[in-house]
C-alpha positions as CSV (number, residue, x, y, z in Angstrom):
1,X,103.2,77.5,74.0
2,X,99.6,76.4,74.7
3,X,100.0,72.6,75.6
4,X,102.5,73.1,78.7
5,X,104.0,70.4,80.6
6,X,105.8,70.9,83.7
7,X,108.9,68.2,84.4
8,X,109.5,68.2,80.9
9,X,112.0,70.6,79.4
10,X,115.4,70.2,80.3
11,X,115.6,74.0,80.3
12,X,113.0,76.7,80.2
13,X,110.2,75.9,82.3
14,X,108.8,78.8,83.5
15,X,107.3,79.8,86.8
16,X,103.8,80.0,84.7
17,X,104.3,76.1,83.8
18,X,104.6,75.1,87.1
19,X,101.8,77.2,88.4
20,X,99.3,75.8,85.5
21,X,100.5,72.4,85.7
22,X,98.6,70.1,88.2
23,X,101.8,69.1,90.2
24,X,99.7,67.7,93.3
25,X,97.5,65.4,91.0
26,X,98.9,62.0,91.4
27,X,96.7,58.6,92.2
28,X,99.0,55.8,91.9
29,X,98.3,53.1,90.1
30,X,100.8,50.4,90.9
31,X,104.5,51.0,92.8
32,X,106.0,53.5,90.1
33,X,103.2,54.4,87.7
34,X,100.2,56.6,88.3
35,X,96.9,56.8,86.9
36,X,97.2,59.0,84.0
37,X,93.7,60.9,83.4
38,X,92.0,64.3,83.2
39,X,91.6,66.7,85.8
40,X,87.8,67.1,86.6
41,X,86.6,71.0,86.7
42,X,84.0,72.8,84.3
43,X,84.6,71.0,80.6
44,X,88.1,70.1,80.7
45,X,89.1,69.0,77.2
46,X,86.0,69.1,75.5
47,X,86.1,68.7,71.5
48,X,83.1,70.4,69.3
49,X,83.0,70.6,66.2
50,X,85.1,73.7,64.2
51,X,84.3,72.6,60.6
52,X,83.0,70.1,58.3
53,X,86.5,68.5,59.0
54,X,87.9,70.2,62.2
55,X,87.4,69.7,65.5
56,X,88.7,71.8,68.5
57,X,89.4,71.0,72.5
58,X,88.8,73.0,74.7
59,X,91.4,74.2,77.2
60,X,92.1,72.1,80.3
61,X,94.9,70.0,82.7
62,X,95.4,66.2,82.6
63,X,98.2,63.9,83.7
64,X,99.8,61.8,81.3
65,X,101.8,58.3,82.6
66,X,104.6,57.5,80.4
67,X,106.7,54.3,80.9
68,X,107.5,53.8,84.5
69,X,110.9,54.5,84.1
70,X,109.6,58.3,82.9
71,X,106.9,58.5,85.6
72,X,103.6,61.2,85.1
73,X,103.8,64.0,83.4
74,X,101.5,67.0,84.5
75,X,99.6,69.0,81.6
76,X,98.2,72.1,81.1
77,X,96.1,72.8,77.8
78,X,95.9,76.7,78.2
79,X,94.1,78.1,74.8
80,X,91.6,75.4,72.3
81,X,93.4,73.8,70.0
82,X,92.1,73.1,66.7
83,X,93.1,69.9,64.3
84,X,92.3,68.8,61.0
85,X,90.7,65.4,60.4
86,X,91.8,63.5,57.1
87,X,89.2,62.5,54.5
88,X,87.8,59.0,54.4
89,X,89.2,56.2,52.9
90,X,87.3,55.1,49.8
91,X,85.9,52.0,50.8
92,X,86.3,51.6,54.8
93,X,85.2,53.7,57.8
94,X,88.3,54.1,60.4
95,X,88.3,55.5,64.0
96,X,90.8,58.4,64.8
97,X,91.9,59.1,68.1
98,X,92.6,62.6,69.5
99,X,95.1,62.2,72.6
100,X,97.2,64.3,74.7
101,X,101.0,63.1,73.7
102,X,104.4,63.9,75.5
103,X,107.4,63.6,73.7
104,X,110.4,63.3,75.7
105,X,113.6,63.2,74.1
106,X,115.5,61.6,77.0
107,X,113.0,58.7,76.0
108,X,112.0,59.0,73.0
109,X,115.8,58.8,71.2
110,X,114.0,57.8,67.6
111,X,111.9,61.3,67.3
112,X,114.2,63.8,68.3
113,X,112.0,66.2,70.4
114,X,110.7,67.2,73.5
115,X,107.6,68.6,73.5
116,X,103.8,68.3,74.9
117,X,101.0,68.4,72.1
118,X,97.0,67.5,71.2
119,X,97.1,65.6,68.1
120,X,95.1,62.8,66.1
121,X,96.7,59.3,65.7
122,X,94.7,58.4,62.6
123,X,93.3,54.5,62.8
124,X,92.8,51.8,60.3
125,X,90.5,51.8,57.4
126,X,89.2,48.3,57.9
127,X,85.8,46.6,57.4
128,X,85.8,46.3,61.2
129,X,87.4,49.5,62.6
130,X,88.5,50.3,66.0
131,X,90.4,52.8,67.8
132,X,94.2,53.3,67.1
133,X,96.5,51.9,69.8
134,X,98.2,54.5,71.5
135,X,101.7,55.0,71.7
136,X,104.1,55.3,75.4
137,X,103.1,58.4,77.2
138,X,99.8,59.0,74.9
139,X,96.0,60.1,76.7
140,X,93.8,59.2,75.0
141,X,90.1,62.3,75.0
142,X,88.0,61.7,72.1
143,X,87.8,58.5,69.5
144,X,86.5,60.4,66.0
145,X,84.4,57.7,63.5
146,X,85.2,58.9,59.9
147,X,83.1,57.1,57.5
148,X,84.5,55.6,53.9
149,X,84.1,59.1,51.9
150,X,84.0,62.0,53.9
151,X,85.6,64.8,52.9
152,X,84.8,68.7,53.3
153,X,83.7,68.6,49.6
154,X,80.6,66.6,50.9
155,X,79.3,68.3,54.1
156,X,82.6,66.9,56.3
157,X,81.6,64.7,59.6
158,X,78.5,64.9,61.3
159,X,80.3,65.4,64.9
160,X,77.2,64.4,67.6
161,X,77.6,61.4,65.6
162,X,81.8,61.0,65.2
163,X,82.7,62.2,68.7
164,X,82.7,59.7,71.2
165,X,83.9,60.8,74.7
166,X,86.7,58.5,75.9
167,X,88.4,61.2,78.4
168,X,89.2,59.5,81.7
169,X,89.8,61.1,85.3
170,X,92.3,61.1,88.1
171,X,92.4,63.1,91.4
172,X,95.2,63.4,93.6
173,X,96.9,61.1,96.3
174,X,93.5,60.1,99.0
175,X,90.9,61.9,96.5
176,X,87.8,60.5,94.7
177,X,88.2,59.8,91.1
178,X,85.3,60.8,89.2
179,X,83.1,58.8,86.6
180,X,84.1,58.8,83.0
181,X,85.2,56.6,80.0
182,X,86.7,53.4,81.2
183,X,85.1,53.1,84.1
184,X,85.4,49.6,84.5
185,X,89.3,50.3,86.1
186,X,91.0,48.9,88.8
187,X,91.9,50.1,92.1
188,X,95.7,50.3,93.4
189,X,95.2,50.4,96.8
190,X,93.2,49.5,99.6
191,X,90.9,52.7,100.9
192,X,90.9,54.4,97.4
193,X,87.5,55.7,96.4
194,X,85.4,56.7,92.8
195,X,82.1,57.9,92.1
196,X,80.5,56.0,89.6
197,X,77.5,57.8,88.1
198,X,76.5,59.2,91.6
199,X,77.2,56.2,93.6
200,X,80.4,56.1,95.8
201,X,82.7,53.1,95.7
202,X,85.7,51.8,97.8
203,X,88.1,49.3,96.2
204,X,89.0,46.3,98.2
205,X,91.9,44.4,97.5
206,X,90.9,41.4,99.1
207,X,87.3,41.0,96.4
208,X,89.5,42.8,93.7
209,X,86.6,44.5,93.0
210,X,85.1,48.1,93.5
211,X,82.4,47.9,96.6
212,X,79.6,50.3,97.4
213,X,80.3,52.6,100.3
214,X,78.9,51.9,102.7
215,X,79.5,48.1,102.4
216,X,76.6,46.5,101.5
217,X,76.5,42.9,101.0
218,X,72.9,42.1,100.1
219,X,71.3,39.7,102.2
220,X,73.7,36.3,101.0
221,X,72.9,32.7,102.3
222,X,74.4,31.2,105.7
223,X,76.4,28.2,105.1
224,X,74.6,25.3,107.5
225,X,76.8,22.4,108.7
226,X,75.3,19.2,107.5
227,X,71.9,17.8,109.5
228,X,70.9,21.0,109.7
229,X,68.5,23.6,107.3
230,X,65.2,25.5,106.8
231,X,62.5,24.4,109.7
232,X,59.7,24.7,106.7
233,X,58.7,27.8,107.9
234,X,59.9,31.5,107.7
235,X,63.1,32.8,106.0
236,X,66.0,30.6,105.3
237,X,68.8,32.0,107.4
238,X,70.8,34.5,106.2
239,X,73.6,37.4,107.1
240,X,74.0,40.7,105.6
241,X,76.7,43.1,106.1
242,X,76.6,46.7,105.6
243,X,80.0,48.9,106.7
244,X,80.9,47.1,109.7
245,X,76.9,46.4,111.1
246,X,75.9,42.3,110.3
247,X,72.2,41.2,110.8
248,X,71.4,38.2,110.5
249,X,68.0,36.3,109.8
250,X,65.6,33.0,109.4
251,X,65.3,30.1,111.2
252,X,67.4,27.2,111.9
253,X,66.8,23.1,112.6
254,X,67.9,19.5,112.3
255,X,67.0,18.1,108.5
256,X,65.4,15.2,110.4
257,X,61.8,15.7,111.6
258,X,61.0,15.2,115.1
259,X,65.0,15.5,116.4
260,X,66.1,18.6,118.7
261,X,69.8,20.7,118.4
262,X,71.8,19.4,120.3
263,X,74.2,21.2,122.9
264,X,77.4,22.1,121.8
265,X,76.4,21.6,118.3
266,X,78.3,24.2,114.9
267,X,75.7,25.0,113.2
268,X,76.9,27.3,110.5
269,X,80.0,28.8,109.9
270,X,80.2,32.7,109.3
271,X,82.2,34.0,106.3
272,X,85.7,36.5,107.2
273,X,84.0,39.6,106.5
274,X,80.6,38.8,108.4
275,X,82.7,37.4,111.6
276,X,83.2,39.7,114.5
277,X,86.5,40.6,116.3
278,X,87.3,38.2,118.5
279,X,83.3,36.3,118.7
280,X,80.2,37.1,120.4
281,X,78.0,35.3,122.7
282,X,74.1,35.7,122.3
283,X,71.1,34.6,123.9
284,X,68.1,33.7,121.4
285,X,64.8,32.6,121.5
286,X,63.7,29.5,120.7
287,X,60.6,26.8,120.6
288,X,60.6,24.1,123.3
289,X,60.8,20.6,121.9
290,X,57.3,18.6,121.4
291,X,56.9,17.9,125.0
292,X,57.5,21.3,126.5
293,X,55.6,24.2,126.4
294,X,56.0,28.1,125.7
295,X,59.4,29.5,124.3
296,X,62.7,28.3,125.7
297,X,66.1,30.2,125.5
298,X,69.6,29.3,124.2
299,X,72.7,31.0,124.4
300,X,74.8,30.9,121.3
301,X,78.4,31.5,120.5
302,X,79.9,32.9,117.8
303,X,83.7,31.6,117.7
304,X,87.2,34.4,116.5
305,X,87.1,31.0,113.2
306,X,83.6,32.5,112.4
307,X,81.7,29.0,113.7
308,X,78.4,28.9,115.5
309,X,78.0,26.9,118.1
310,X,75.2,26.5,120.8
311,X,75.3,25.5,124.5
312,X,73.4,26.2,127.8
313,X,69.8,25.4,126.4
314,X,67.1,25.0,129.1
315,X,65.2,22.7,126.7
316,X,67.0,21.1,123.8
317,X,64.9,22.9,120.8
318,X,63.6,21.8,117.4
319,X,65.1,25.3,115.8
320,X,66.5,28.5,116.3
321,X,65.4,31.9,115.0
322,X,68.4,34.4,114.0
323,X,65.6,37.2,113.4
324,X,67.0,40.5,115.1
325,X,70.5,39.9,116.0
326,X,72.9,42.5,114.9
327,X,76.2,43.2,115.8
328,X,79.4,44.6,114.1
329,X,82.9,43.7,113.0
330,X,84.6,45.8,115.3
C-alpha cells in the first residue's frame, strides 16, 4: 500500500504504518474533533502535472478528521500517486477536487471497505462552477478547473492554470500551524498560535479573532466621561496596548472654556484589556489654572473597574497631559 493510515485497519497494521503515520500530530479543534490538515515539511502533497489529463501528488503525511464519533485519522502518502482527470463536459466548465479520503467500514456501513486513498471527487458542470463538497472524513489538496471540452485529443489541461492549491496545515498539540489555504480559520483554544505569511498570531477567545503576537492594539481612542475632551491643542488622548505594556497619550480638559478639573473627578474609563491588575496611582504634570503660574502637579488614580479619577491637585488645572505614562497589565 502507498496511502497508509494508522488506527484504521481492524487487523494488519504494521509496525511501518505506525512509524510513517504522524501519530503525535493532533491540534484540536473543538472537545472531540481535531483540525484535520497537512503536515508541513519540504512539498508535502504537491500535484504537477503528469499528462495532458493526469496529474500526480507527491508523497507526504496529513491528518484527516472524520465525524467526531470516528476522531483523526493519521496519513501517510509514501510513493506519488497518479489520477486521471475526466474530459470536459460539452457545454460547462466544472471544478474537480483531489482529496485525501478514509473509508472506514465501521462507519461507512453503505461502501463496504476500509481503506485510505488520493482520489478526485469530480464537481458539477454548471454555468457557475464551484468545488465539489466533500464527503465525512474527506481532505481536501488541490481544486482542478476543467474547462467545457477538454480532452487529451486536444492538448488536455493547461495545469499552472487548473491547479489551485487548497492544502491546509495542522501541527501537533502547543505547535504553530503554518499558513496555507483557508487561512481565514478559527482558533480552539486560548494560547494557540499560526503564522500567517510570516507574521505570528495568537487566538484569543475573548475578541474571537486571531491577534498579532505581540499584542498590538494600535493607538485606539480613550473613552472621556461627559464635560470633558480635547484642550484644542496636542493629541486627543489615547491608549495603546502592546503584550502586556499600555502607553497612553494626549491631553485632557473640561469642554467648557475657562473651567478647571475638579478633585475627585472620573475622567475616562479604561477598557478590560488596557486596565492594570489591581490600579495604579500616578503623578502627572499639569498647567496651573489662569491665575497661577508655571506647571502644577496631580496625582491620578487608575481604579481595579478601569476608571480614572484625580485627587490631590496643588492647583485645580485646566487639563492634563497623559504623554509618557506607561505601565503594564501585570
Amino acid at each position: 500500500m502507498t496511502v497508509r493510515a494508522a488506527w484504521l485497519l481492524p487487523a494488519g497494521q504494521t509496525r511501518s504504518d505506525t512509524r510513517l503515520a504522524p501519530l503525535g500530530t493532533i491540534a484540536p479543534e473543538s472537545e472531540l474533533t481535531s483540525r484535520a490538515g497537512v503536515i508541513a515539511g519540504g512539498a508535502p502533497l504537491l500535484a504537477t502535472g503528469a499528462g495532458p489529463m493526469q496529474v500526480q501528488i507527491s508523497t507526504g503525511r496529513a491528518v484527516v478528521q472524520g465525524t467526531s464519533a470516528q476522531g483523526p485519522y493519521p496519513v501517510a502518502v509514501t510513493a506519488p500517486e497518479t489520477l486521471t482527470i475526466a474530459d470536459g463536459s460539452a457545454q460547462y466548465t466544472r471544478i474537480d477536487s483531489i482529496v485525501l479520503r478514509i473509508y472506514d467500514g465501521q462507519y461507512d456501513t453503505n461502501i463496504g471497505q476500509t481503506t485510505a486513498a488520493v482520489e478526485i471527487i469530480q464537481g458539477a458542470s454548471v454555468p457557475t462552477p464551484a468545488a465539489p463538497p466533500l464527503p465525512a472524513a474527506a481532505l481536501r489538496l488541490w481544486d482542478v478547473t476543467v474547462p467545457a471540452g477538454a480532452s487529451a485529443g486536444v492538448g488536455g489541461l493547461d495545469w499552472a492554470r487548473a491547479l489551485a492549491d487548497r492544502r491546509r496545515y495542522t501541527s501537533a498539540y502547543g505547535g504553530i500551524i503554518p499558513r496555507g489555504w483557508g487561512s481565514a480559520f478559527t482558533g480552539a483554544y486560548d494560547g494557540q498560535y499560526r503564522d500567517n505569511n510570516g507574521a505570528l498570531e495568537r487566538w484569543s477567545t475573548a475578541a474571537s479573532a486571531w491577534q498579532p503576537y505581540p499584542f498590538d492594539s494600535g493607538w485606539q481612542p480613550l473613552a472621556l466621561a461627559a464635560g470633558y475632551g480635547h484642550p484644542g491643542h496636542g493629541m486627543p488622548a489615547a491608549w495603546r496596548r502592546i503584550g502586556p505594556t499600555v502607553m497612553l497619550r494626549g491631553r485632557i480638559g473640561p469642554t467648557k472654556s475657562g473651567t478647571t478639573i475638579a478633585n475627585g473627578a472620573t475622567i475616562f474609563t479604561l477598557p478590560a484589556q488596557a486596565r492594570p491588575a489591581g490600579g495604579k496611582e500616578f503623578a502627572w504634570a499639569s498647567p496651573r489654572d489662569q491665575s497661577g503660574k508655571g506647571p502644577s502637579v496631580c496625582r491620578v488614580e487608575i481604579q481595579a473597574g478601569g476608571s480614572v479619577r484625580t485627587y490631590e491637585f496643588v492647583e485645580l488645572p485646566q487639563w492634563i497631559s497623559l504623554d509618557g505614562v506607561i505601565y503594564t497589565t501585570d
